[in-house]
C-alpha positions as CSV (number, residue, x, y, z in Angstrom):
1,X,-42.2,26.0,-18.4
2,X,-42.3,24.7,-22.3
3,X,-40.5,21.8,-22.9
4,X,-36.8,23.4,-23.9
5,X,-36.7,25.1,-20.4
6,X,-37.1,21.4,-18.8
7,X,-35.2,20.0,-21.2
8,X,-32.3,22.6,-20.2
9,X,-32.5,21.9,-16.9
10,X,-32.5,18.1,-17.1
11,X,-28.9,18.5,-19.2
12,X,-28.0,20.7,-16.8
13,X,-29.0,18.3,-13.8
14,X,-27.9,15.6,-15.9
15,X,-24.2,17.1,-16.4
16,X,-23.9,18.2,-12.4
17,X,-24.8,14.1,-12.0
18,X,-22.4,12.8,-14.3
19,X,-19.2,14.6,-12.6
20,X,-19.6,13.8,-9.7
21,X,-20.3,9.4,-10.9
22,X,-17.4,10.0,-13.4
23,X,-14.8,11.0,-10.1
24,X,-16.3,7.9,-8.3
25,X,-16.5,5.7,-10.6
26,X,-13.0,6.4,-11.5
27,X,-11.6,5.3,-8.0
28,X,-13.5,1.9,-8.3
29,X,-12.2,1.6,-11.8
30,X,-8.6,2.3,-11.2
31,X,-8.4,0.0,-8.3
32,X,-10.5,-2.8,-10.7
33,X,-7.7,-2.2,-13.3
34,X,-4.6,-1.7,-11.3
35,X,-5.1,-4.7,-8.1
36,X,-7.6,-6.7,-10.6
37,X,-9.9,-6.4,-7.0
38,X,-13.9,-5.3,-7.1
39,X,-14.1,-3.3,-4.3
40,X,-17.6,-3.5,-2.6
41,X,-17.2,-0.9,0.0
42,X,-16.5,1.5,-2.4
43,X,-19.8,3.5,-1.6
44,X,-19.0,3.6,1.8
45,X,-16.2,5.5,1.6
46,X,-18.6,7.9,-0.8
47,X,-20.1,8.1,2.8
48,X,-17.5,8.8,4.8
49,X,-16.9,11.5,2.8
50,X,-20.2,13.1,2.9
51,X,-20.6,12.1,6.8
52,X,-16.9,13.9,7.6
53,X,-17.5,16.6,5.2
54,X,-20.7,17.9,7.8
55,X,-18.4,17.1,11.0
56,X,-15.6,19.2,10.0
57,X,-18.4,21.5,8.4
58,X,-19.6,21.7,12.4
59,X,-16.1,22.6,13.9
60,X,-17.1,26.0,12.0
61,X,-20.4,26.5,11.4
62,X,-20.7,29.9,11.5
63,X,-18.2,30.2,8.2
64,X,-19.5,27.6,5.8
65,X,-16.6,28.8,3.2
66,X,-14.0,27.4,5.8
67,X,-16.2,24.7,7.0
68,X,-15.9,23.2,3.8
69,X,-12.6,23.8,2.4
70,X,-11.1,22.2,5.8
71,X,-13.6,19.2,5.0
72,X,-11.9,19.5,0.9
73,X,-8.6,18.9,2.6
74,X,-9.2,17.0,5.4
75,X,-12.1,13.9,4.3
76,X,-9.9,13.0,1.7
77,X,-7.1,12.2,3.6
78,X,-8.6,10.8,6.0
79,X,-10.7,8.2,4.7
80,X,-7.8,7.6,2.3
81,X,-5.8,6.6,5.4
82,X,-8.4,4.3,6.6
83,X,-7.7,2.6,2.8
84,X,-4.3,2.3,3.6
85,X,-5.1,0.3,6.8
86,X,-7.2,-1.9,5.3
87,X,-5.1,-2.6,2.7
88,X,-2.0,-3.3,5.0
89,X,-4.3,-5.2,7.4
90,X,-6.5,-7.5,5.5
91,X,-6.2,-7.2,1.7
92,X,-2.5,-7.4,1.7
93,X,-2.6,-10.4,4.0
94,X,-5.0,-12.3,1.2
95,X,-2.5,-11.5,-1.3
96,X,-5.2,-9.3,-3.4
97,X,-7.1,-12.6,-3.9
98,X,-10.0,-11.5,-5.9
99,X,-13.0,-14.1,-4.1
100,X,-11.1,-13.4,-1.4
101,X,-11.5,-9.9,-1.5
102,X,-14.5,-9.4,-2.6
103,X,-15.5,-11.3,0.7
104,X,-13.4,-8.8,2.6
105,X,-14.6,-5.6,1.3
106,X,-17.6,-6.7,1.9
107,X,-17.4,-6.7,6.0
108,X,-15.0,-4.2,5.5
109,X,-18.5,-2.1,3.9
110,X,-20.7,-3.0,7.2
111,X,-18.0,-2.3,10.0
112,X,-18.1,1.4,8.6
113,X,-21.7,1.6,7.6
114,X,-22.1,0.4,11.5
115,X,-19.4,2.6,12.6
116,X,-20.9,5.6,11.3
117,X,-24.8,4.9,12.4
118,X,-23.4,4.4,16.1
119,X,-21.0,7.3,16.1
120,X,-23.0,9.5,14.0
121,X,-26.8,8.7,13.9
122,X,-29.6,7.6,12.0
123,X,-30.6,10.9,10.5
124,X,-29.5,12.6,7.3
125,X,-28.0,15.9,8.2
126,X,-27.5,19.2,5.7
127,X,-24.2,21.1,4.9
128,X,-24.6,24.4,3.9
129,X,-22.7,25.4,0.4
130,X,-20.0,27.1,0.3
131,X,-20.8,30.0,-1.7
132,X,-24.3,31.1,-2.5
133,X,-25.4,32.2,-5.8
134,X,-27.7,31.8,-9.1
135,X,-27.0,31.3,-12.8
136,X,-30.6,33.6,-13.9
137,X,-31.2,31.5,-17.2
138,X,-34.1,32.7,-19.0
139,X,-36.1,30.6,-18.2
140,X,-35.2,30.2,-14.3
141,X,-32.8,30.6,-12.0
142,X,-30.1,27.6,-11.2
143,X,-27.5,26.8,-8.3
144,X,-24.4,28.5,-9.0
145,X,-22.8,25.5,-6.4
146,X,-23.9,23.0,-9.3
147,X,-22.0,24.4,-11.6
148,X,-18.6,24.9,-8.9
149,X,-19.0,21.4,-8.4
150,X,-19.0,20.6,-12.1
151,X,-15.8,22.8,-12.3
152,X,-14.1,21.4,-9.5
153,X,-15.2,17.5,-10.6
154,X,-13.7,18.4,-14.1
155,X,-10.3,19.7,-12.6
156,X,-9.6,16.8,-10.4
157,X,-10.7,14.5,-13.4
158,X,-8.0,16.3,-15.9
159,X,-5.4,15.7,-13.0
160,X,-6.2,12.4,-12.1
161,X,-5.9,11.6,-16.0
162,X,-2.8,13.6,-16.4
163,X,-0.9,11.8,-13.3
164,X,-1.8,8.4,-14.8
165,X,-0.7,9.4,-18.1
166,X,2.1,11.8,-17.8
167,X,3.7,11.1,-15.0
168,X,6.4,8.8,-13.4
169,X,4.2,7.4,-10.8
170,X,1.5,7.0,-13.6
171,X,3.5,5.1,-16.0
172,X,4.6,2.8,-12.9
173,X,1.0,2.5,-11.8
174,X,0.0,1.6,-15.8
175,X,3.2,-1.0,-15.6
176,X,2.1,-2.7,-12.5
177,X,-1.6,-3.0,-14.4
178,X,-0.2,-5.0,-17.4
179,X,2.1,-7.1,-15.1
180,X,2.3,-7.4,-12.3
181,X,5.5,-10.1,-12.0
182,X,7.5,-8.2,-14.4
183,X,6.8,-5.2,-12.5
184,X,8.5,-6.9,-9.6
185,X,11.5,-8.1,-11.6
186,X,12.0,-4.5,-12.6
187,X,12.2,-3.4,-8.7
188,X,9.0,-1.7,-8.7
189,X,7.7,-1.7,-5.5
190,X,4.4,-3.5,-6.5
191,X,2.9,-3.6,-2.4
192,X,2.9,0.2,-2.3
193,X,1.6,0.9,-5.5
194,X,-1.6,-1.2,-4.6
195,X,-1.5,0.4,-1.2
196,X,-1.5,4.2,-3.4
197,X,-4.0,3.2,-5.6
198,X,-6.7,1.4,-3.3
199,X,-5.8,4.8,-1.4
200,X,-6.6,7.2,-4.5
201,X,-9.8,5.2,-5.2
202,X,-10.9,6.0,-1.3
203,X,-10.0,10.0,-1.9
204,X,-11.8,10.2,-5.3
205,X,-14.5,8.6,-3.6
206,X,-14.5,11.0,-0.6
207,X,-14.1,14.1,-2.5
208,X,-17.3,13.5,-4.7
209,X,-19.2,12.7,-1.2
210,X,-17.5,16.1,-0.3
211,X,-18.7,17.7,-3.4
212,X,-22.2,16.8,-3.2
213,X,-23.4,16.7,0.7
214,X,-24.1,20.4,-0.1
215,X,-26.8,19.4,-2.4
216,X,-28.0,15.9,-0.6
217,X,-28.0,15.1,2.9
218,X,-24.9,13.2,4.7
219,X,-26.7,10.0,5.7
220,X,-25.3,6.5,6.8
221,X,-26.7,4.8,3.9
222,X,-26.3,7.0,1.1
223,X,-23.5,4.7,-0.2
224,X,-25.5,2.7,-2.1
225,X,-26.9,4.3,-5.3
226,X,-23.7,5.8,-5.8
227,X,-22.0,2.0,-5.6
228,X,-24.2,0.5,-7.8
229,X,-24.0,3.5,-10.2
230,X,-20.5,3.2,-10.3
231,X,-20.9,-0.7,-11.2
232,X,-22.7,0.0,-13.5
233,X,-20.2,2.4,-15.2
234,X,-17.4,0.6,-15.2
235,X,-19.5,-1.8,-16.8
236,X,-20.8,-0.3,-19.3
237,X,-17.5,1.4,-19.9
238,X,-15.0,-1.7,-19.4
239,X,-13.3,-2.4,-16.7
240,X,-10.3,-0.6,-15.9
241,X,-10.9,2.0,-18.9
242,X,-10.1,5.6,-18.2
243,X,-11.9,6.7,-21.5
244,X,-14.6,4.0,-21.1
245,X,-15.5,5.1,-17.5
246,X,-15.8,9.2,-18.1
247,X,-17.8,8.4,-21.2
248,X,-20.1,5.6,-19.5
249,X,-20.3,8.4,-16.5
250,X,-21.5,11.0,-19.3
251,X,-24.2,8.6,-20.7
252,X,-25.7,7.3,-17.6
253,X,-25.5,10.8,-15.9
254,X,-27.2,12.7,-18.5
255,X,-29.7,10.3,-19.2
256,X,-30.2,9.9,-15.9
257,X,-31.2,13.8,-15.1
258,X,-33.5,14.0,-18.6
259,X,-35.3,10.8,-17.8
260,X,-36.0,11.2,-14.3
261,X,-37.1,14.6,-15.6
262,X,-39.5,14.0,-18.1
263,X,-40.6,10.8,-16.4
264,X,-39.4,8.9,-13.1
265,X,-35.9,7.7,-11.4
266,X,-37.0,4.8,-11.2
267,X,-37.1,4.2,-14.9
268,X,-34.1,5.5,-15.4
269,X,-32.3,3.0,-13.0
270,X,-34.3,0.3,-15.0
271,X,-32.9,1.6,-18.5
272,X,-29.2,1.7,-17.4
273,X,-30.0,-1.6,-15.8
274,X,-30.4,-3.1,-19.2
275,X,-28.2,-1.2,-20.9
276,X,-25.6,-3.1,-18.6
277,X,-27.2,-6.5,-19.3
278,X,-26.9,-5.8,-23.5
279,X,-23.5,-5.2,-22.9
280,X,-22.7,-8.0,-20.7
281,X,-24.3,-9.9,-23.7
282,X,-22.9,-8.3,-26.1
283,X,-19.9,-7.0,-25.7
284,X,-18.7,-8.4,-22.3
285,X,-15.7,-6.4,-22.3
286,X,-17.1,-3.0,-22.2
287,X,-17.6,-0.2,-24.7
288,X,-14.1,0.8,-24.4
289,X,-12.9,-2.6,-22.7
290,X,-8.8,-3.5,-23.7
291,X,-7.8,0.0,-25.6
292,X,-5.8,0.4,-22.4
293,X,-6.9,4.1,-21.4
């Protein structure tokens, strides 16, 4: 191929990458901006996600359609139930300390990174996709499942925004972000909204491991990049920033796919790395950092 036909395909690699980091991302960013918490074991639950989606995937594997819409439904809700226990058990108890939490979501990342290798293995297992089909290009032929989960990332993103901003719940979720005591005065029942959003951030997580264990492997440590990624983000796009978080997601996504393209991951990582440090140095509050969407 010429150099437009890569170049099409790295956007189009580039785009698929930048949904899925822009619907985890989000979770880590709303719980950042809501409980004022950095949740390390965010990634895991990225994992959990991916690691449930091939074991209710298993309980049909002869129908991967039903395989994975049961594993739509059911990873989410699940590992957003284990959020709502370890909210209730340990973060509540430390009063959303932020040291103090950081500390805790730290074990809280091991226990189900262990959990998972001893229940579940070493090795990185496949899930077939759902549906199989190509988009014929030109130029070549591309996974019509990229392009589902790019529809499907883009739909949960337009109602995750549309809750937050046009809703009850949102506006009380937006309330308890800007204060938190006068929330409380006002008889908002601050303890559950932290328990729903920490929750949420767990399911946006799990969904995106969902969406893409089709096109990885569901492995016990595939947590990682995706964590570190979605530091990076919300970052770059300031902390707690809807806006500033999809378009951070967009620019490290897409770059991402036509740099690792045209030359290596590795440099790419090593780019947005930077990028991250100019704006810590720069502007320490983000790209969109304190224009409150």
């Amino acid at each position: 191929m010429s150099f437009w036909p890569h170049l099409i395909l790295a956007l189009l690699e580039g785009t698929v990458a930048a949904f899925v980091l822009a619907l985890t991302a989000l979770g880590l960013s709303l719980v950042f901006g809501v409980m004022r918490i950095v949740n390390v074991a965010h990634g895991e639950f990225f994992m959990l996600g991916a690691v449930l989606a091939w074991a209710f995937s298993s309980l049909v594997a002869d129908r991967p359609a039903l395989g994975f819409l049961l594993a739509l439904v059911g990873c989410p809700a699940v590992v957003g139930g284990i959020a709502l226990l370890a909210d209730r058990l340990v973060l509540r108890r430390l009063n959303y300390r932020p040291e103090a939490t950081i500390v805790a979501t730290i074990g809280l990342l091991y226990i189900i990174q262990q959990l998972v290798l001893t229940l579940y293995g070493p090795n990185a297992r496949p899930v077939l996709p759902p549906i199989q089909f190509r988009v014929v290009f030109p130029w070549f032929g591309y996974s019509g499942y990229k392009l589902v989960v790019v529809a499907a990332s883009a739909t949960l993103l337009l109602a995750t925004w549309y809750t937050l901003m046009r809703t009850k719940i949102g506006l009380v979720m937006r309330a308890t972000r800007f204060d938190r005591e006068t929330a409380q005065a006002f008889g908002i029942p601050v303890g559950r909204i932290y328990s729903a959003i920490f929750a949420l951030g767990a399911m946006l997580a799990a969904v995106a491991g969902v969406l893409v264990v089709p096109i990885q492997q569901a492995h016990y440590l595939m947590g990682l990049d995706p964590l570190l990624l979605s530091f990076i983000v919300v970052i770059i796009g300031g902390l707690g920033s809807l806006r500033g978080t999809l378009a951070a997601a967009f620019l490290i996504g897409i770059s991402d796919g036509v740099i690792s393209t045209f030359y290596s991951g590795t440099l790419a990582k090593i780019i947005a790395t930077l990028l991250v440090a100019l704006v810590l140095v720069f502007r320490p509050t983000g790209l969109f950092g304190g224009k409150g969407r």
